[in-house]
C-alpha positions in Angstrom: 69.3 127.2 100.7 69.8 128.9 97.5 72.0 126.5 95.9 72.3 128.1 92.1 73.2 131.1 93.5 75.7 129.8 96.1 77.0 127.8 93.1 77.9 130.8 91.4 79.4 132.5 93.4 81.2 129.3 94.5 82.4 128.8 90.4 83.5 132.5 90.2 85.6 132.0 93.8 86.9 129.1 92.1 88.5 131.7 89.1 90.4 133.3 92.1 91.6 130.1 93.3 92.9 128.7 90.1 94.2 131.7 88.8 96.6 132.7 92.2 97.4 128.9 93.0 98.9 128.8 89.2 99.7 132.2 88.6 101.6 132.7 91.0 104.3 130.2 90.8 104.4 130.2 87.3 105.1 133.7 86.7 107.7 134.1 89.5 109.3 131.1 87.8 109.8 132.6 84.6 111.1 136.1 86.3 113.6 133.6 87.9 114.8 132.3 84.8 115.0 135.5 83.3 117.1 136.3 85.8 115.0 138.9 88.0 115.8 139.2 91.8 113.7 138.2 94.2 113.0 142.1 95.2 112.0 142.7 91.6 109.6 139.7 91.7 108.2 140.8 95.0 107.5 144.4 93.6 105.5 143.3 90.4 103.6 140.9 92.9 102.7 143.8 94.7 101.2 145.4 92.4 98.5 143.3 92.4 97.9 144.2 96.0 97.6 148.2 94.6 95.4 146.9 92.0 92.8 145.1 95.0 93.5 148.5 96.8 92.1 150.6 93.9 89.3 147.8 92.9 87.5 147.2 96.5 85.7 150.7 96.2 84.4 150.2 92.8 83.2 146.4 93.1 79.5 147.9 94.3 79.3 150.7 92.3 80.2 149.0 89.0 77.4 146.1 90.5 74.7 148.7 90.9 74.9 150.3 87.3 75.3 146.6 85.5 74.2 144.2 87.5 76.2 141.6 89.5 75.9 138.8 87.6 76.9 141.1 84.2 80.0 142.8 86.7 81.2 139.2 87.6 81.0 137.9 84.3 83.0 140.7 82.6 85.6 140.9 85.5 85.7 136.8 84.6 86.4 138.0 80.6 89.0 140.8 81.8 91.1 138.2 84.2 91.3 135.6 81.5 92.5 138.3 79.1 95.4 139.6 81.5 96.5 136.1 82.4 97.0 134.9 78.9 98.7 138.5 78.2 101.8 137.5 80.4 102.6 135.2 77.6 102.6 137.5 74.9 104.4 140.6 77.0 108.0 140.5 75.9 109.0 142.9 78.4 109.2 143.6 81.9 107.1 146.5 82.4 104.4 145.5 80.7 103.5 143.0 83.4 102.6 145.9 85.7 99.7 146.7 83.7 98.4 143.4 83.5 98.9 142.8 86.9 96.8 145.5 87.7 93.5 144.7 85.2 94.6 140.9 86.7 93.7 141.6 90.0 91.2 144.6 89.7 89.2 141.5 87.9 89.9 139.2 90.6 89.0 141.7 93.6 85.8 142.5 92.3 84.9 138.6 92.0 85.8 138.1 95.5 83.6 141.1 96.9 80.4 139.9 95.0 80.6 136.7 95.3 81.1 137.3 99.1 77.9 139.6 99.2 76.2 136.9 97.1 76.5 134.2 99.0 75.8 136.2 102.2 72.6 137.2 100.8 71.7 133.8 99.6 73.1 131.3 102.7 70.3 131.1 105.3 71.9 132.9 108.9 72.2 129.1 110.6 74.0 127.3 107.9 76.3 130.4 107.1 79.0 128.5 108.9 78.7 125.5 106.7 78.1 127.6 103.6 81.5 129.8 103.9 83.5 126.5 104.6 82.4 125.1 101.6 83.3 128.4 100.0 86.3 128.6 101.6 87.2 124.9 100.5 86.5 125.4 97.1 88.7 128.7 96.8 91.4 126.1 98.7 90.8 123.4 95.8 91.7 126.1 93.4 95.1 126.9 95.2 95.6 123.3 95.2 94.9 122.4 91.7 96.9 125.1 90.8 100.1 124.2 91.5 99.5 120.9 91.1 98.6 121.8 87.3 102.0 123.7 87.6 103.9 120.6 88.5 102.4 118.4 85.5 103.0 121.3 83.0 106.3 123.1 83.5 106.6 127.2 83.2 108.0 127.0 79.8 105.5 127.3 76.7 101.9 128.6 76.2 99.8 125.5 77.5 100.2 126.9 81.1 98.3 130.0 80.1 95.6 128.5 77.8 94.8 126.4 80.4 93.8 128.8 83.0 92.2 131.1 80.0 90.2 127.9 80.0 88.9 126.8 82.9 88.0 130.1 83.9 85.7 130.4 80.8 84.0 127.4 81.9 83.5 129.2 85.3 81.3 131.6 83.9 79.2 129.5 82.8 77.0 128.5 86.0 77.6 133.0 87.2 75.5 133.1 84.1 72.9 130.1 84.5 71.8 132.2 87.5 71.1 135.6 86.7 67.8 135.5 87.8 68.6 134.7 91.0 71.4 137.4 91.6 71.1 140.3 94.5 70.7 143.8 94.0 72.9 146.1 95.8 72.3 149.7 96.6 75.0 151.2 98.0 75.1 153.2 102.2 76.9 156.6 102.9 80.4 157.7 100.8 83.9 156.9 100.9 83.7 157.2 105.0 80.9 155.0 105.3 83.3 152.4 103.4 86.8 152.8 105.0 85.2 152.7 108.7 84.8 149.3 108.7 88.2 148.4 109.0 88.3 149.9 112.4 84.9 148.4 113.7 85.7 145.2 113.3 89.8 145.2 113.3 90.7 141.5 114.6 88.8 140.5 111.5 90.2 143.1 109.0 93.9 142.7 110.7 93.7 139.0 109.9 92.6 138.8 106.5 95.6 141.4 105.9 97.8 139.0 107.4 96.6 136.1 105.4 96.8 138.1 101.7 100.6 139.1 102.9 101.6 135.1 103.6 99.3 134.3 100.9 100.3 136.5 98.4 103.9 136.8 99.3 104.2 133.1 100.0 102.6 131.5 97.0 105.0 133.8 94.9 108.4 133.8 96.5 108.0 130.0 97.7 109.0 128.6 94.2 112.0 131.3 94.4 112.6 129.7 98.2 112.7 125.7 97.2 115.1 126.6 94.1 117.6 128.0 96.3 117.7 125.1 99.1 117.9 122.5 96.3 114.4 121.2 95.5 113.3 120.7 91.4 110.6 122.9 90.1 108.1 120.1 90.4 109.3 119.5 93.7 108.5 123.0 95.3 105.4 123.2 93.3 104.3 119.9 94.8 104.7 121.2 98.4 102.5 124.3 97.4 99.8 121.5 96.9 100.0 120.0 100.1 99.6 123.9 101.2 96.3 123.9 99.1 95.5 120.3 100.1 95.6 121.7 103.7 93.5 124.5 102.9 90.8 121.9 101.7 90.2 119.2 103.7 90.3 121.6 107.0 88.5 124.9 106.3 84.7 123.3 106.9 85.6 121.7 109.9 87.1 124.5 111.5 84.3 126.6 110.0 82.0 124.6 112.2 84.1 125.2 115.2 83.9 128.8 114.7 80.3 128.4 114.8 80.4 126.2 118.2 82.5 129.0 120.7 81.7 132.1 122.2 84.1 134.4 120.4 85.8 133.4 117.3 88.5 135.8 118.0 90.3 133.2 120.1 90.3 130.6 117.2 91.5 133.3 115.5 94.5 133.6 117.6 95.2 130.2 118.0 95.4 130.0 114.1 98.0 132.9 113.9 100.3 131.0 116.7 100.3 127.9 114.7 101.6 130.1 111.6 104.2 131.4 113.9 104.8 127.9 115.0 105.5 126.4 111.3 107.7 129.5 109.8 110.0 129.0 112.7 110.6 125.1 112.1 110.6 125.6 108.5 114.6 126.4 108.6 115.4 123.1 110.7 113.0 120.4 108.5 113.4 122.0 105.1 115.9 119.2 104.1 113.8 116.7 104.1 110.7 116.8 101.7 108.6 114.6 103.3 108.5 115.9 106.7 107.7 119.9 105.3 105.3 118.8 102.8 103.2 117.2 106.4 104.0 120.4 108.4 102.9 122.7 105.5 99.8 120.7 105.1 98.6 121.0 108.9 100.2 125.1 108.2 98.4 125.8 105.0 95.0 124.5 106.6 94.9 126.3 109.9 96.8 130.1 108.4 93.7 130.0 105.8 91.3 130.0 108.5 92.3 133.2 109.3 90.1 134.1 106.4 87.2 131.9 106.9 87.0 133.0 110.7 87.5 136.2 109.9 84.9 136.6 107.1 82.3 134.7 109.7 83.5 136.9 112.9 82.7 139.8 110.6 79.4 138.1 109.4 78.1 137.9 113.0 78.8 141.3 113.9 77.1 143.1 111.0 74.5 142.4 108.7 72.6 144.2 105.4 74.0 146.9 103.5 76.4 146.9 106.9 77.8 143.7 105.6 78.2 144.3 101.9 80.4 147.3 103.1 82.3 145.7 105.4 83.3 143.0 102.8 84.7 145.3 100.5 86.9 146.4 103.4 87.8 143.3 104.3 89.0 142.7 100.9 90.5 146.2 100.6 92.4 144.7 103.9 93.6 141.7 101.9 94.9 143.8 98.9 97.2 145.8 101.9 98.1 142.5 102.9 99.3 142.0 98.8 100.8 144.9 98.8 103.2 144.4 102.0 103.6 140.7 101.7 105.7 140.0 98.9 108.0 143.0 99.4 108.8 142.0 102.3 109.0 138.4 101.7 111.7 139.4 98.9 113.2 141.9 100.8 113.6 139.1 103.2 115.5 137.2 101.7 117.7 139.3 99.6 119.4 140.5 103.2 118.9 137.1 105.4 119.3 134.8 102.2 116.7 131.5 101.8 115.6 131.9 105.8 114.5 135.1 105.4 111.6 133.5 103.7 110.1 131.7 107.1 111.3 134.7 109.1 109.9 138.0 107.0 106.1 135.3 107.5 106.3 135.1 110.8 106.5 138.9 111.8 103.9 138.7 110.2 102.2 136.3 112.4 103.4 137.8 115.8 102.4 141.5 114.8 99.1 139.7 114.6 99.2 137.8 117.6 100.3 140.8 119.9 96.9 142.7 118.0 94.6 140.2 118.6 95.5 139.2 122.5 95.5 143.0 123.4 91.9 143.1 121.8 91.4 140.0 124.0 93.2 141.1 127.4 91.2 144.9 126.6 88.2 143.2 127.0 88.3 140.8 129.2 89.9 143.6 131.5 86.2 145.6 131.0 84.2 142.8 131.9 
């Protein structure tokens, strides 16, 4: 085990996981207040799903002229910069722009710190290795909104803070430099897009989880305003999401490594998302009882892309691999892209239950996907 490395790439997944699990919220809150419709805040969230569009093809090229530890650490520098710009952009527009260098910066992390810890995770443990991965990018969505909660949208603090801690987690990317892999790029443009089809009940659900994700984490503040909860009380249940997402992605990382096709987990997680959106309208009066179903939610849905991203690692390996992750996170910027629209579209034409209802389409598109695949194959044999 190559535990500088895997701690590097763990710190810089932990930039991704701070910076959505508090950006998010926070700047959806402050559209709110200004008076922005929940349409207008899903199309500037969207745009970070464009941005990861337009990103996933450079991430290797950019790491083969400078390096991957010297790519990670400026994408780091660029992301703390766009964050902190949000503050200091008077107008609308202007957040377009920074969403974009936001979540170029951010896409890039998550494809090299994906091939580095691939590269660095011995083939028995990789189970083990991408739960703890997994559960540290959870810990960031966690901490984020609970760091949301404590501070409040209004003032600068909420934006130092990230600028912050995500300086600090450059600091172990560049302790081990030495250690970093090389990457030399395999075939064109083709070489790269084909992967989503080779391994789709993979790439369909890491789509699904950056549209609940992504739409979710924005739109949810937007979703507990309008059925009564505080600021701090909405944020609060986005912890217990990210809580969730914590304490269960090792454990059913380990499952994954203990059945015959993860594909069936797979579905069993997208049923249980299905499951929770369509309670959410009958239990969302009481506090209690949906911050306990979005903790068991928020714990299996984000499985979908620690299952995923180990179904994908078992089917292909090498160079194979480090192409395949960058279309598995080109998947997940589609996923950005079509979430929050149609989150917010949602629930300007159903009102607040549009919110549980746009997710779970979601959800059943995937299910119907993934037990065809199944029932395809099962036919064969």
């Amino acid at each position: 085990m190559r535990w500088l490395s895997i701690s590097a790439a763990i710190a810089s997944i932990s930039v991704v996981g701070i910076a959505i699990g508090l950006g998010m919220p926070l700047l959806s809150i402050i559209l709110e207040t200004r008076g922005y419709s929940a349409s207008m805040i899903g199309l500037n969230t969207a745009i970070a799903g464009i941005a990861s569009i337009a990103a996933a093809p450079l991430a290797t090229p950019l790491a083969v002229r400078f390096g991957v530890v010297w790519t990670m650490l400026a994408m780091i520098l660029l992301g703390a910069l766009a964050f902190i710009g949000f503050y200091f952009a008077p107008s609308f527009w202007m957040w377009f722009p920074l969403r974009v260098a936001l979540h170029l910066a951010l896409t890039v992390l998550f494809i090299l710190s994906e091939f580095w810890i691939s590269t660095s995770a011995p083939a028995h443990r990789r189970g083990l290795v991408l739960g703890i991965y997994a559960t540290v990018l959870s810990l960031g969505f966690a901490a984020g909104p609970w760091l949301f909660s404590q501070m409040g949208s209004s003032g600068f603090m909420p934006f130092g803070t990230v600028f912050l801690l995500v300086m600090i987690a450059a600091i172990p990317v560049l302790a081990a430099w030495q250690e970093s892999p090389n990457i030399v790029p395999e075939g064109g443009k083709s070489g790269f897009i084909r992967y989503i089809w080779l391994v789709p009940t993979a790439t369909a659900a890491v789509l699904v989880f950056g549209a609940v994700e992504t739409g979710g984490f924005a739109l949810f503040p937007v979703y507990g305003n309008r059925i009564g909860y505080s600021e701090g009380d909405a944020a609060l249940l986005l912890t217990m999401i990210g809580l969730g997402n914590v304490i269960m992605q090792i454990p059913l990382g380990m499952i994954s490594d203990r059945i015959s096709d993860r594909r069936l987990l797979l579905l069993i997680c997208a049923a249980v998302g299905l499951v929770g959106m369509v309670l959410l309208p009958y239990i969302k009066a009481d506090w209690h009882v949906m911050a306990g179903l979005l903790f068991l939610w928020g714990g299996v849905v984000a499985a979908l892309y620690t299952i995923g991203l180990a179904h994908l690692g078992s089917r292909l390996h090498g160079h194979e691999l480090a192409n395949a992750n960058a279309a598995f996170v080109l998947c997940y910027g589609l996923g950005m892209v079509m979430g929050p629209q149609a989150i917010g579209i949602g629930m300007d034409v159903f009102g607040t239950d549009g919110f549980g209802w746009s997710i779970g389409i979601f959800f059943a598109a995937y299910i119907v996907l993934a037990g065809c695949r199944l029932a395809l194959e099962a036919r064969r044999s």
